[in-house]
N, C-alpha and C positions, 0 to 999 in steps of 0.2 A: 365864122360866127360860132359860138357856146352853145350847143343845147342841155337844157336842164329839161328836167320833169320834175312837176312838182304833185303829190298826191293828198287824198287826205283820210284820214282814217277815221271811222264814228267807233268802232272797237276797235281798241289798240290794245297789243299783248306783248308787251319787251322782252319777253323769253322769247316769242318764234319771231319777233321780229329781230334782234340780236342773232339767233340760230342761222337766217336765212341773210346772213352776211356774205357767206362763201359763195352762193349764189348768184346776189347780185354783184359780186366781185366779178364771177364767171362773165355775167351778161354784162359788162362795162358802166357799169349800176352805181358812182361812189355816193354816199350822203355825201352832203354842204352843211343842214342844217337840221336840224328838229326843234317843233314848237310845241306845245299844247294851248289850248285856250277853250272856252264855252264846251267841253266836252269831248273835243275832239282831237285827231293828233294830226300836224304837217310835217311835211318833209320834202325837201329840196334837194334833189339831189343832179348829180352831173351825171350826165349818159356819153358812150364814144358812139354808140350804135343803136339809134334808134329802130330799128326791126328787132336784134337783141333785149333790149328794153322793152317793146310791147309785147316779145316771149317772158320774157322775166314776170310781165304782169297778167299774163295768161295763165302763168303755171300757178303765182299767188294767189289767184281768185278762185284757181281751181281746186287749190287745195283749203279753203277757206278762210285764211287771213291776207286778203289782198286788198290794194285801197278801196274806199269808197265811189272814190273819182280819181281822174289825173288829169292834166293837163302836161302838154309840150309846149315850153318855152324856147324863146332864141334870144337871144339878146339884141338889142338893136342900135 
């Protein structure tokens, strides 16, 4: 099975989110996708390592531009 993460963002900054590419590269993090809509920003992306992946979103919140929410997907 596929797992994605999909999050969402109520501020969205495309400088640090662009910057913190090499990051989620690290953390097996790829974008799929990016939306906007009603205000807010989505993003889908593919994970290899979900424990990596909830480090990745430990460190973005921590530093202040991390999603709002997320969610773990699988494909079915």
């Amino acid at each position: 099975m596929t797992q994605q993460l999909l999050v969402r963002y109520d501020s969205f900054d495309r400088a640090a989110f662009d910057g913190d590419a090499e990051n989620r590269s690290n953390a097996g993090v790829s974008l799929l996708q990016l939306w906007r809509g009603d205000g807010s920003h989505w993003a889908l992306f593919g994970i290899n390592d979900a424990d990596k992946a909830r480090d990745w979103l430990d460190k973005t919140a921590a530093l202040g531009h991390g999603p709002s929410e997320h969610h773990f997907l699988e494909t079915a």
